[in-house]
MARBA-3410 file (N, C-alpha, C, O; in Angstrom, 1 decimal):
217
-3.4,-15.4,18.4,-4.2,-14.5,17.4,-3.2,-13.8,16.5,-2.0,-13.6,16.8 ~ -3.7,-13.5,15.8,-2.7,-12.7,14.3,-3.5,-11.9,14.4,-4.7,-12.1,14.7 ~ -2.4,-10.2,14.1,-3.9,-9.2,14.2,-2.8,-8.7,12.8,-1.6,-9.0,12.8 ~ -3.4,-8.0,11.5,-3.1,-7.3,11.0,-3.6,-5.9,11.0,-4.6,-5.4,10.8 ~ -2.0,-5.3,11.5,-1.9,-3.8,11.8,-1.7,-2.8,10.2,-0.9,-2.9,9.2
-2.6,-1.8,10.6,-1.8,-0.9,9.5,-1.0,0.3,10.1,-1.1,0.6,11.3 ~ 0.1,0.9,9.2,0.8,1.4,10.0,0.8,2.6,8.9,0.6,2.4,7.7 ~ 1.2,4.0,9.5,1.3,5.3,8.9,1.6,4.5,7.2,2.0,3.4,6.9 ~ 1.2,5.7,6.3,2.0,5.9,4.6,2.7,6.6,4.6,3.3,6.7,3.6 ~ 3.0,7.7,6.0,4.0,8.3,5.6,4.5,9.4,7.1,5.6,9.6,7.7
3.2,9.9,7.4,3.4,10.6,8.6,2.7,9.9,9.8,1.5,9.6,10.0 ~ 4.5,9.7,10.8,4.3,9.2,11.6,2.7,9.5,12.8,1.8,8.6,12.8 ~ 2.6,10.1,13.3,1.5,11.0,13.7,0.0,10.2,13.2,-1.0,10.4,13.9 ~ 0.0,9.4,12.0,-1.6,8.4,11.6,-0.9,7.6,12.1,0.1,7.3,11.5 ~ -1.1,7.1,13.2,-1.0,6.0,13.8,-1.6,5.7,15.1,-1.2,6.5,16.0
-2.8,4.6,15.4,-3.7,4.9,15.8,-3.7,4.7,17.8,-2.9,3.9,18.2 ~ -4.0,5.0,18.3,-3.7,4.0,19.8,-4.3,3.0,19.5,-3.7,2.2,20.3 ~ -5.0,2.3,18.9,-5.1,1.0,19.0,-4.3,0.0,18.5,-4.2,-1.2,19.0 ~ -3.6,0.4,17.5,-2.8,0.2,16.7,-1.1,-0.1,17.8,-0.3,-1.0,17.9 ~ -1.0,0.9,18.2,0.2,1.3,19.1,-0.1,0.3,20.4,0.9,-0.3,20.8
-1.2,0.2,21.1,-1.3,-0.8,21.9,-0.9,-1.7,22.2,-0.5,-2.2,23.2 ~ -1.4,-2.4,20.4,-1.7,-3.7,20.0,-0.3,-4.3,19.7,-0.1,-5.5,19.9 ~ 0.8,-3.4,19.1,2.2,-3.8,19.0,3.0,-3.5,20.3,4.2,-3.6,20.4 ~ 2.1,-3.2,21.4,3.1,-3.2,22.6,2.8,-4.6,23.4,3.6,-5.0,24.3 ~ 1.8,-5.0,23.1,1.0,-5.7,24.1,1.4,-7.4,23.6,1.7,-8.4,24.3
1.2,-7.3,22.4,1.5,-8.7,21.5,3.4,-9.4,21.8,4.3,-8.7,22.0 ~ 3.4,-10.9,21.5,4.4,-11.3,22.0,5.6,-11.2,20.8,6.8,-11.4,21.1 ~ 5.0,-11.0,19.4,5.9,-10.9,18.7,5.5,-9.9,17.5,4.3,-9.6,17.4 ~ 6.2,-9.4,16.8,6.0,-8.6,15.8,6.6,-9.1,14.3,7.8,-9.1,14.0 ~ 5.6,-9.6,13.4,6.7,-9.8,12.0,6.0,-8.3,11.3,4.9,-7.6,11.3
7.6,-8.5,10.6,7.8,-6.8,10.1,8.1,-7.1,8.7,8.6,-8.2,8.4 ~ 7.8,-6.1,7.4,8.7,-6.4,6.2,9.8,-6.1,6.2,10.5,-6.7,5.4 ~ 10.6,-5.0,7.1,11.6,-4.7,6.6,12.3,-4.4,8.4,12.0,-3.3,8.7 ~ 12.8,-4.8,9.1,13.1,-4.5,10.4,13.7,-3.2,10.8,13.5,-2.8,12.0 ~ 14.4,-2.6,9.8,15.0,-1.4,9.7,14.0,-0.4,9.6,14.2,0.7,10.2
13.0,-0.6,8.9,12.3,0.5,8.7,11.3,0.8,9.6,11.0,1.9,10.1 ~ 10.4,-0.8,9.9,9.6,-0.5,11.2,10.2,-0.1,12.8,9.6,-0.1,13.8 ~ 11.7,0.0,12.5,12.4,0.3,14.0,12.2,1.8,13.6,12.0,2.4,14.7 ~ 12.3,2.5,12.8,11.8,3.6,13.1,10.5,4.3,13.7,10.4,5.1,14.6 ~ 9.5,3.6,13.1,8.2,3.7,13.6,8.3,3.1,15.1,8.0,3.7,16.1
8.7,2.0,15.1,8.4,1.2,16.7,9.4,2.5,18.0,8.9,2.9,19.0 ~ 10.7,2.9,17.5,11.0,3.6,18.4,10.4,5.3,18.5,10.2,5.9,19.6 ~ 10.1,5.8,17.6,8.7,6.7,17.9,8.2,6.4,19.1,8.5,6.8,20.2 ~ 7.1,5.3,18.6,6.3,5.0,19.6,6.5,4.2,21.2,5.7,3.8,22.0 ~ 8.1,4.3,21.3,9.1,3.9,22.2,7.9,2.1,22.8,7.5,1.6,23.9
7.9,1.7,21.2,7.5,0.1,21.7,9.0,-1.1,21.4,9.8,-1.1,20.5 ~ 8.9,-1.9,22.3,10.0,-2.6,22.3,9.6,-4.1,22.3,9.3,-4.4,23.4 ~ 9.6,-4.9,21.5,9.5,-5.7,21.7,10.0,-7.1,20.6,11.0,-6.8,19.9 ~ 9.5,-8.1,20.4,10.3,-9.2,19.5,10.1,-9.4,18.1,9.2,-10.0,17.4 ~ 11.1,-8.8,17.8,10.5,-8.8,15.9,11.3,-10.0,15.1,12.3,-10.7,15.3
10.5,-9.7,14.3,10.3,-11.5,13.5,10.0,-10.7,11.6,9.0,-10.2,11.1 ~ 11.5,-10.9,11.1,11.1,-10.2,9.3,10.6,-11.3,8.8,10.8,-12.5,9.0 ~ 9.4,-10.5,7.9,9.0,-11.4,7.1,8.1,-10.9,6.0,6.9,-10.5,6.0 ~ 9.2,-11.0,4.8,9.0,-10.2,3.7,8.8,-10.9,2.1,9.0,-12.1,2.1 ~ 8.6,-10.4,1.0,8.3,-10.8,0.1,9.3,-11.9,-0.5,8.9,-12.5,-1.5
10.6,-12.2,0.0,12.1,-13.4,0.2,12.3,-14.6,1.1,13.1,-15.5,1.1 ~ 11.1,-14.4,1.8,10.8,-14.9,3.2,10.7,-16.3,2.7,10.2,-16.3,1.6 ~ 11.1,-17.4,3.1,10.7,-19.1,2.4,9.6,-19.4,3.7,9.1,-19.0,4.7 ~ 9.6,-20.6,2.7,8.6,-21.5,3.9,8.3,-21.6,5.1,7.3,-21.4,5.8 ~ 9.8,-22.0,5.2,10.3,-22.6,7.0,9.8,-21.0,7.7,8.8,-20.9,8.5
10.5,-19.9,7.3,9.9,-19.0,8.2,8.5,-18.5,8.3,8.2,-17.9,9.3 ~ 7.4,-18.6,7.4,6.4,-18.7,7.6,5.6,-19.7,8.3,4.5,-19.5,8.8 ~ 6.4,-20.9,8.1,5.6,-22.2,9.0,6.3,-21.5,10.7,5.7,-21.7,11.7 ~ 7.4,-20.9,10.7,8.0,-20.7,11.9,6.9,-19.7,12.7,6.6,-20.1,13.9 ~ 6.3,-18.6,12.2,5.1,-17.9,12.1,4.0,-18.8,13.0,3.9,-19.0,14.2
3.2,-19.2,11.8,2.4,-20.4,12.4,2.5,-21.4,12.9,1.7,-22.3,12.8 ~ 3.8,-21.5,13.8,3.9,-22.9,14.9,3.8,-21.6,16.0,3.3,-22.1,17.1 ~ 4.1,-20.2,16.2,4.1,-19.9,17.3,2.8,-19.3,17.7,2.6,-19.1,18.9 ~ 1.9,-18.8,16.6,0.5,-19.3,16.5,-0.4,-20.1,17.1,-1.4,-19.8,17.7 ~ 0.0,-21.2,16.9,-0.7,-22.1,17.5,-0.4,-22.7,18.7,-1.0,-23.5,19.3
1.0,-21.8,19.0,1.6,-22.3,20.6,0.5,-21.1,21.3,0.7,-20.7,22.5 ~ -0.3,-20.7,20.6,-1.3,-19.4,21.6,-0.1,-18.2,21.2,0.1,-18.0,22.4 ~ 0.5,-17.6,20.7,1.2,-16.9,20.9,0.4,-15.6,20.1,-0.4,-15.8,19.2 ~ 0.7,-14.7,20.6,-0.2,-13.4,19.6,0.8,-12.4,19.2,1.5,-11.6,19.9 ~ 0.6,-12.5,17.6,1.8,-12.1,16.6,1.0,-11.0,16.1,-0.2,-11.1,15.8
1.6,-9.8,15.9,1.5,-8.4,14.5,2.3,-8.6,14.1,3.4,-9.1,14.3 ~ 1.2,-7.9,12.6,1.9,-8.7,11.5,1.6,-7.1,10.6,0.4,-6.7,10.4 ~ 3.1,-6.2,9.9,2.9,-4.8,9.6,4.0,-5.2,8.4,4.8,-6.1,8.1 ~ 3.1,-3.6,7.7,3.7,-3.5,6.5,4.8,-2.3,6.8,5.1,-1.8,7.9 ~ 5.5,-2.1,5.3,6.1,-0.6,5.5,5.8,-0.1,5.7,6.3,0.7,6.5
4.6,0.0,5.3,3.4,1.0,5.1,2.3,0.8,4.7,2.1,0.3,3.6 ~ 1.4,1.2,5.6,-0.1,0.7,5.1,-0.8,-0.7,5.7,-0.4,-1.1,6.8 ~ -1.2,-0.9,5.4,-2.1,-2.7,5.4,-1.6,-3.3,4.9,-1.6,-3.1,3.7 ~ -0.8,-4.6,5.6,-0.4,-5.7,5.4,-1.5,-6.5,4.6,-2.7,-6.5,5.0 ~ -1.0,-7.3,3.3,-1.7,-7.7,2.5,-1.9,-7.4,1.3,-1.8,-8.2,0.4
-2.3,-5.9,1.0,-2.5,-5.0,-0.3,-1.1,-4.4,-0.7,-0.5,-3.4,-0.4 ~ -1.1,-5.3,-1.4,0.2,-5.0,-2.8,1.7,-5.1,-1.9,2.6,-4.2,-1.9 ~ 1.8,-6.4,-1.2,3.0,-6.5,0.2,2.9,-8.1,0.2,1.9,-8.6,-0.3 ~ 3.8,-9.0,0.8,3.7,-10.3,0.8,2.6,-11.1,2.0,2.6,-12.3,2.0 ~ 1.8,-10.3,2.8,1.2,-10.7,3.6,-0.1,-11.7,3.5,-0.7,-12.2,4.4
-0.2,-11.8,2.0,-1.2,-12.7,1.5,-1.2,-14.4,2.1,-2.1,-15.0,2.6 ~ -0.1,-14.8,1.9,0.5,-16.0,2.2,0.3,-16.6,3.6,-0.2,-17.7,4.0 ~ 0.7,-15.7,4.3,0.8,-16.1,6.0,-1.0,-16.0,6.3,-1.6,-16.7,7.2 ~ -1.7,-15.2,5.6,-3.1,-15.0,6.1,-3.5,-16.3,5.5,-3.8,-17.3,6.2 ~ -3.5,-16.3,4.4,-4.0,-17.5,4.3,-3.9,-19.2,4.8,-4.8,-20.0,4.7
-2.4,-19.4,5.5,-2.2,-20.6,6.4,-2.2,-20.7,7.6,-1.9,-21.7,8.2 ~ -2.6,-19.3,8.2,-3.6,-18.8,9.4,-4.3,-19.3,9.1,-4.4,-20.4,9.6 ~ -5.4,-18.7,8.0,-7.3,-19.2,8.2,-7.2,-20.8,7.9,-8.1,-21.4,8.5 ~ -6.4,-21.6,7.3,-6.0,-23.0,7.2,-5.9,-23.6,8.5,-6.2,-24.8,8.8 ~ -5.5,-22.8,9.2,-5.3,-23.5,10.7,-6.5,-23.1,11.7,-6.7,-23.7,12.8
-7.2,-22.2,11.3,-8.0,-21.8,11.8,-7.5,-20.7,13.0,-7.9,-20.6,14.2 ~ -6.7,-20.1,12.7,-6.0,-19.1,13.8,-6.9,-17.9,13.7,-7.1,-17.1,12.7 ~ -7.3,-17.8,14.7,-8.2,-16.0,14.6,-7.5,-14.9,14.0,-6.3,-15.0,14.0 ~ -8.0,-13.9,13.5,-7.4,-12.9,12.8,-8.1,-11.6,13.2,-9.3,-11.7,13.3 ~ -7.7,-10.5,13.4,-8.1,-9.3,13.8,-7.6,-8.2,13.3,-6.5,-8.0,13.8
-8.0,-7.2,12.3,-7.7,-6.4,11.7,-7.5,-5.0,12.6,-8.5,-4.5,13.1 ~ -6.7,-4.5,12.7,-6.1,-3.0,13.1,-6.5,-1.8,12.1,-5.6,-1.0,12.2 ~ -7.1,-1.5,11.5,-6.9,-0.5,10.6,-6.8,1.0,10.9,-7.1,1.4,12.0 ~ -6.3,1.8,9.7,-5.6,2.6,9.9,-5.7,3.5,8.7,-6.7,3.7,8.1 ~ -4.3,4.3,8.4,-4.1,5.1,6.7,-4.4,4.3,5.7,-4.1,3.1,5.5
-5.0,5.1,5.0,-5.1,4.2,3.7,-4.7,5.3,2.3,-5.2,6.5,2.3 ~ -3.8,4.8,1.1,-3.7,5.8,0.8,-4.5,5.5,-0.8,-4.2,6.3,-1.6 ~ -5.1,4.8,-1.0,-6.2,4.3,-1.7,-7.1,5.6,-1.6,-7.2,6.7,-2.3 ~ -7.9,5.1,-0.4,-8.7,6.3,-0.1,-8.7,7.8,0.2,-9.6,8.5,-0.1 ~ -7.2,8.2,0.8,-6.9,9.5,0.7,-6.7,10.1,-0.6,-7.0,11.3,-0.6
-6.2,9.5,-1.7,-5.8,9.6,-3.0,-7.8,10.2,-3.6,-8.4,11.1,-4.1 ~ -7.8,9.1,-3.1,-9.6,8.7,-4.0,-10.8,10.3,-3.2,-11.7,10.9,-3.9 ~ -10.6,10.6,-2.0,-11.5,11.0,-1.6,-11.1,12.6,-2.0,-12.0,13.5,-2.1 ~ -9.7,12.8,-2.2,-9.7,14.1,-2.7,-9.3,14.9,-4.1,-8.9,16.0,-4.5 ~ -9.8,13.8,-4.6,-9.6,13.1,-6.2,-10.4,14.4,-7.2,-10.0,15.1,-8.2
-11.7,14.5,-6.4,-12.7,15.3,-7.2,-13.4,14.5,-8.3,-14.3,15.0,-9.0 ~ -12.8,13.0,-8.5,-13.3,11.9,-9.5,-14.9,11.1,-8.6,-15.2,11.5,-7.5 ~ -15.4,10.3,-9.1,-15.8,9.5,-8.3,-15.4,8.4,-7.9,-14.7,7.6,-8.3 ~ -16.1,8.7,-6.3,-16.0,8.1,-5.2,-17.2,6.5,-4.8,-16.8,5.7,-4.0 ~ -18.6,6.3,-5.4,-19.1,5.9,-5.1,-19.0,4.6,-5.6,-19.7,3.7,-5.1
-17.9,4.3,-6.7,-17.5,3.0,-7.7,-16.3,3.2,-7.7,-16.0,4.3,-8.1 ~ -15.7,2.5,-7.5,-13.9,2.4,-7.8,-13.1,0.7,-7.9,-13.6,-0.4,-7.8 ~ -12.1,1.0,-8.2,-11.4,-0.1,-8.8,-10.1,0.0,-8.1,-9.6,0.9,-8.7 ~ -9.2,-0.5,-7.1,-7.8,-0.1,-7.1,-7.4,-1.3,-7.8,-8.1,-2.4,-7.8 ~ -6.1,-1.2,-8.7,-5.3,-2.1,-8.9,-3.8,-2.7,-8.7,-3.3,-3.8,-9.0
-3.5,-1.6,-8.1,-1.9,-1.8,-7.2,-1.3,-1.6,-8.5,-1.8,-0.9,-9.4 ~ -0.1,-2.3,-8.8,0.9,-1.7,-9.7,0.3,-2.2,-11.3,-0.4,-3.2,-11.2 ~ 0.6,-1.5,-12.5,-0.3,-2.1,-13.3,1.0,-3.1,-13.9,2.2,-2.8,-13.9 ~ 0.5,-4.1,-14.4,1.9,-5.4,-14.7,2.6,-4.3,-16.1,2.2,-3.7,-17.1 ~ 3.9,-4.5,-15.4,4.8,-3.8,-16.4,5.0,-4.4,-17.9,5.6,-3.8,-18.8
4.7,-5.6,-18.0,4.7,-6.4,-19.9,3.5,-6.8,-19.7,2.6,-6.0,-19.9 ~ 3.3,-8.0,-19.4,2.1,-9.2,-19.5,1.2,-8.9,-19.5,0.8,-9.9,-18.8 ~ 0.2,-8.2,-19.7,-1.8,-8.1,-19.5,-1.7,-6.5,-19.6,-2.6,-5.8,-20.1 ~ -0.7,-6.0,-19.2,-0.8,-4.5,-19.5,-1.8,-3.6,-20.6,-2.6,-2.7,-20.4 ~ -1.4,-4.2,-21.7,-2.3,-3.4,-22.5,-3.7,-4.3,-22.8,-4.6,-3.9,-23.6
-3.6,-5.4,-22.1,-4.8,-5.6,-22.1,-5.9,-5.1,-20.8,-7.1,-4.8,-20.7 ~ -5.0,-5.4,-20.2,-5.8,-4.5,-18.8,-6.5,-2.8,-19.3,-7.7,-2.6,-19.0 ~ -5.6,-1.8,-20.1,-5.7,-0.6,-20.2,-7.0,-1.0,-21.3,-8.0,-0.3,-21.5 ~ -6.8,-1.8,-21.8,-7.7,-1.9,-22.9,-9.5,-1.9,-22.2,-10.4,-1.1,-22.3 ~ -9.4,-3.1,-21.5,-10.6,-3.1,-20.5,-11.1,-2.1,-19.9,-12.3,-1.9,-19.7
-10.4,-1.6,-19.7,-10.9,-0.1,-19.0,-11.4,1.0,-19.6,-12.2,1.8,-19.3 ~ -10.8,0.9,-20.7,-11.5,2.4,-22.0,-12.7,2.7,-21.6,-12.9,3.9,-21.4 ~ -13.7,1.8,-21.4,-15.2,1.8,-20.9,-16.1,2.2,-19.8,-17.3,2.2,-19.6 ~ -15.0,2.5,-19.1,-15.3,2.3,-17.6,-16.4,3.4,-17.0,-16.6,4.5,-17.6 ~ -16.8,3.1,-16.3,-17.7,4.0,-15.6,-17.6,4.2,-13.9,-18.5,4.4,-13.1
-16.3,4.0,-13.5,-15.8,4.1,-12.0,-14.4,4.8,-12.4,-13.8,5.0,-13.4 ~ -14.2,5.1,-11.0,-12.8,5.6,-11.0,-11.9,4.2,-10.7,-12.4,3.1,-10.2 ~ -10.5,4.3,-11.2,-9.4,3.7,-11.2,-8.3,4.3,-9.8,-8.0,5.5,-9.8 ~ -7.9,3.5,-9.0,-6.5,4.0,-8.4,-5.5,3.1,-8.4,-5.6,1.9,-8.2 ~ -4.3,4.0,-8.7,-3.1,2.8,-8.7,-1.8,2.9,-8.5,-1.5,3.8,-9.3
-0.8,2.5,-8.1,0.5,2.7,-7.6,1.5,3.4,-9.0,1.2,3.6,-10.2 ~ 2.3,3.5,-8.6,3.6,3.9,-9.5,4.6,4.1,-9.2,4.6,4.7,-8.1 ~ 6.0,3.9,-9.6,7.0,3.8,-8.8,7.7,4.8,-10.2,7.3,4.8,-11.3 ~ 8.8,5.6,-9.7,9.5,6.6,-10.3,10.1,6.6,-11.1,10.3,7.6,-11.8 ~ 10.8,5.3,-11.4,11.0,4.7,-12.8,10.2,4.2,-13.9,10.8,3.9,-14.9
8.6,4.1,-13.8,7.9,4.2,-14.7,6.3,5.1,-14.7,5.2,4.7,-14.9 ~ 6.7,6.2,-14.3,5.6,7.2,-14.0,4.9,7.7,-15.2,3.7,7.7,-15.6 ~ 6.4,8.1,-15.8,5.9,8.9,-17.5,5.7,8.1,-18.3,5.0,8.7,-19.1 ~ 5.9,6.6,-18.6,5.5,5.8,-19.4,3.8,5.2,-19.0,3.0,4.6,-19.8 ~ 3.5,5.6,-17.5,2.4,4.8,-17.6,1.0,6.4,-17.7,-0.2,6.3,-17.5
1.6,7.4,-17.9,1.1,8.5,-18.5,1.1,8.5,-19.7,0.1,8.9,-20.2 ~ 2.2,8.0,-20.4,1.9,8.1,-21.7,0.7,6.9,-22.2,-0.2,7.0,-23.0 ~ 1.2,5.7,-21.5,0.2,4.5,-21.7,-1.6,5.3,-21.4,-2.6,5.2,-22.1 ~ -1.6,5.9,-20.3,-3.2,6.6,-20.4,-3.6,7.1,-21.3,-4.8,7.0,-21.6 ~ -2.6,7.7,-21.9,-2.7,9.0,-22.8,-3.6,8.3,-24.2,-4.7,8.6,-24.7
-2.6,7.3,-24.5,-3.1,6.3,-25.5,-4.8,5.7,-25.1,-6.0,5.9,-25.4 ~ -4.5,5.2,-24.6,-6.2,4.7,-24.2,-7.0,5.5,-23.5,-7.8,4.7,-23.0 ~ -7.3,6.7,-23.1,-7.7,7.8,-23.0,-7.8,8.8,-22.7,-8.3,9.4,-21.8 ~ -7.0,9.2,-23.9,-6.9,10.3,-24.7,-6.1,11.2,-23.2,-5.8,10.9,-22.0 ~ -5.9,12.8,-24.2,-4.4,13.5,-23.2,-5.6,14.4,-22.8,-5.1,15.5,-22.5
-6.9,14.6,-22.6,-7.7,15.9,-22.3,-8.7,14.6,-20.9,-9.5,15.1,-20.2 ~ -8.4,13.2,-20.8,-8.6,12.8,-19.5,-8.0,13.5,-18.3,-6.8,13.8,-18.1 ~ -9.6,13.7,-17.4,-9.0,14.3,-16.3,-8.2,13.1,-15.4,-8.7,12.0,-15.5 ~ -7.0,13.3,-14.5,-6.7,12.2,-13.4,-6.5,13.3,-12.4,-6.8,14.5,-12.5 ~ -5.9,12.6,-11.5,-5.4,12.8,-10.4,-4.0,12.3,-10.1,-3.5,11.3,-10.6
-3.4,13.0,-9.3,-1.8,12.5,-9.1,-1.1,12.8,-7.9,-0.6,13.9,-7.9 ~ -0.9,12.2,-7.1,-0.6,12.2,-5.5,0.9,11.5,-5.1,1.1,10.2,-5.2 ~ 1.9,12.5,-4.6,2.8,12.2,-4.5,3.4,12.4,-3.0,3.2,13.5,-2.5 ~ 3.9,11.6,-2.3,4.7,12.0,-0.8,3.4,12.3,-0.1,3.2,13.4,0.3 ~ 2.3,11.4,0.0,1.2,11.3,0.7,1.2,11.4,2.4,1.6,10.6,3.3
0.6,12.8,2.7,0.6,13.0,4.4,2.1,12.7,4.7,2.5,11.8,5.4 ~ 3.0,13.6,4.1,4.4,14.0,4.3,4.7,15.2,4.1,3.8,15.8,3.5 ~ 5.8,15.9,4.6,5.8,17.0,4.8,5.6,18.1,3.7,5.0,19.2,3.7 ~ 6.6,17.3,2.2,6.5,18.1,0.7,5.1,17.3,0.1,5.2,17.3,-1.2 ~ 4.1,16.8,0.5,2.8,16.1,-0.1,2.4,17.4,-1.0,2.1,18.6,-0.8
2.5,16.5,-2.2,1.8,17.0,-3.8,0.0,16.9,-3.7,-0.5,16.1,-2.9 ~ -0.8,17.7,-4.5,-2.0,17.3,-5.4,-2.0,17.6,-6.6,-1.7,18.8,-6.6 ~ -2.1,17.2,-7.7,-2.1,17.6,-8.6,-3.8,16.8,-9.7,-3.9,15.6,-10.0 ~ -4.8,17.7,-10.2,-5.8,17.3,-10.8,-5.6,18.4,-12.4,-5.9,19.6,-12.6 ~ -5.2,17.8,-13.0,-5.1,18.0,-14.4,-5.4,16.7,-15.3,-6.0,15.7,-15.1
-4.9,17.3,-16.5,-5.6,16.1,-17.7,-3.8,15.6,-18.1,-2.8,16.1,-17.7 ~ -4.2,14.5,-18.8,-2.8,13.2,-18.5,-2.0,14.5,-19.1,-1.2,15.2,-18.4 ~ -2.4,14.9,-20.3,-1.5,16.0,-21.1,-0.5,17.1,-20.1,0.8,17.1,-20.1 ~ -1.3,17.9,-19.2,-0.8,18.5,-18.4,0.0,18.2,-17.5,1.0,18.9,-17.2 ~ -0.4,16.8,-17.0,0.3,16.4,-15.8,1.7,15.8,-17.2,2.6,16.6,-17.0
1.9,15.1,-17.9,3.0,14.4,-18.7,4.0,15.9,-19.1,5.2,15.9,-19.3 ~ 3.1,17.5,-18.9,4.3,18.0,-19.3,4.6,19.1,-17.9,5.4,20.0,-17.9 ~ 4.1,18.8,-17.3,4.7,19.1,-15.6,5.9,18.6,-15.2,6.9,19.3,-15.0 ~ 5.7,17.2,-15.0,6.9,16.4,-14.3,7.6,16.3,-15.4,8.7,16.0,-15.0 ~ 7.6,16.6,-17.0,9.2,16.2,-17.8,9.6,17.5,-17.3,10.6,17.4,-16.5
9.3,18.4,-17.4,9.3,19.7,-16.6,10.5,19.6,-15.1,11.7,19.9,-15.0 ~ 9.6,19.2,-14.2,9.9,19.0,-12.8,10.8,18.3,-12.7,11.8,18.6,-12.0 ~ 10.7,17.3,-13.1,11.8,15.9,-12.8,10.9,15.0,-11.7,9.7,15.2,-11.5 ~ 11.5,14.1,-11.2,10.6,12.9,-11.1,11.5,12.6,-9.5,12.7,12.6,-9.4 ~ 10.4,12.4,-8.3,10.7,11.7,-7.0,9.9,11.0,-6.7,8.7,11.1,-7.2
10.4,9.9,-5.4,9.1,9.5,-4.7,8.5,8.5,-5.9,8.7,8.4,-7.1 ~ 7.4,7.7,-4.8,6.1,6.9,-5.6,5.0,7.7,-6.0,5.0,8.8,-5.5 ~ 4.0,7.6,-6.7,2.7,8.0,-7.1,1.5,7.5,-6.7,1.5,6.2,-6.8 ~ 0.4,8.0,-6.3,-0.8,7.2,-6.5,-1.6,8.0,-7.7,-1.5,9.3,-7.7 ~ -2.2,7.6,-8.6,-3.0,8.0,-9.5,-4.7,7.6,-9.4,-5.4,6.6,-9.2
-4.8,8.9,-9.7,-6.7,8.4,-10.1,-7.2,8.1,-11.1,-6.9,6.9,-10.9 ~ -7.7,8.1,-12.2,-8.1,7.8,-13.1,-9.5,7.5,-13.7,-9.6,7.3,-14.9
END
């Protein structure tokens, strides 16, 4: 069986016992980054056989995956952070799982989609996440599509392009849109910030810039 685990976004502490069980109990662990989930795994003083397997990862190691799969072997399968699958290389191996017909069982867990979203003060009852928005290609046509929208938006950001993709809202709607902006999520310096793009674009030239973002919109 393949179970996909989610694993804290940030504070150790969301992480669930079933979750913690399930990576003690299972015969192997593939990780994206081995260094980083040995932090989490020694927390939870779990020890057992890890297997990377990351967005570099070739074939052979994912066919290596799914031969021990089908030897009956029962693999977790964790992100850095979060749910394996959403905006992480885990797409791949799920899918030549269900190809093989390997059972799959979901762990869930933090989600920072929804923590972002539920304390947004935006609406909650329609939403859209998009994960990172493409930095050239469909960009402005993506922003373009959305002018209209009648749901909320959430979406990643990485710190090298924060202020540009504030300025990019700003353009397609307008600097007196309200968003939302969430930084170092369920960590010890965790941000909220609910202003209009305007506000928030002259905060952070202000502040200076750390960390990832989740945005609402």
């Amino acid at each position: 069986m393949l179970y996909i685990v989610s694993t804290p976004i940030g504070n150790l502490e969301d992480m669930t016992y079933r979750a913690v069980r399930t990576l003690k109990e299972v015969d192997y662990i593939a990780c994206e980054d081995t260094r980083t989930s040995g932090v989490l795994l020694k927390h939870y003083e779990i020890k057992n056989n890890l297997i990377s397997f990351h967005s570099h990862s070739d074939n052979y190691k994912l066919e290596k995956i799914i031969d021990l799969l089908k030897e009956w072997k029962n693999i977790a399968l964790i992100s850095d952070a979060w749910t394996p699958g959403i905006s992480d290389p885990a797409y791949n191996l799920v899918r030549r799982a269900i190809e093989e017909n390997i059972i799959l069982s979901p762990i869930p867990g933090a989600s920072a989609i929804l923590s972002a979203l539920v304390c947004s003060g935006l609406h909650t009852h329609d939403f859209r996440f998009i994960g990172f928005l493409p930095i050239k290609k469909w960009r402005q046509t993506l922003l373009l599509s959305l002018q209209n929208k009648d749901y909320s938006v959430v979406i990643y950001e990485s710190v090298h392009r924060f202020l540009k993709t504030l300025s990019d809202l700003e353009k397609y709607f307008w600097k007196d849109h309200k968003i939302a902006v969430w930084r170092e999520l369920t960590k010890k310096f965790e941000e909220f910030f609910r202003w209009t793009i305007e506000e928030c674009t002259t905060h952070f030239k202000k502040q200076g810039l750390k960390w990832e973002f989740v945005i609402v919109f």
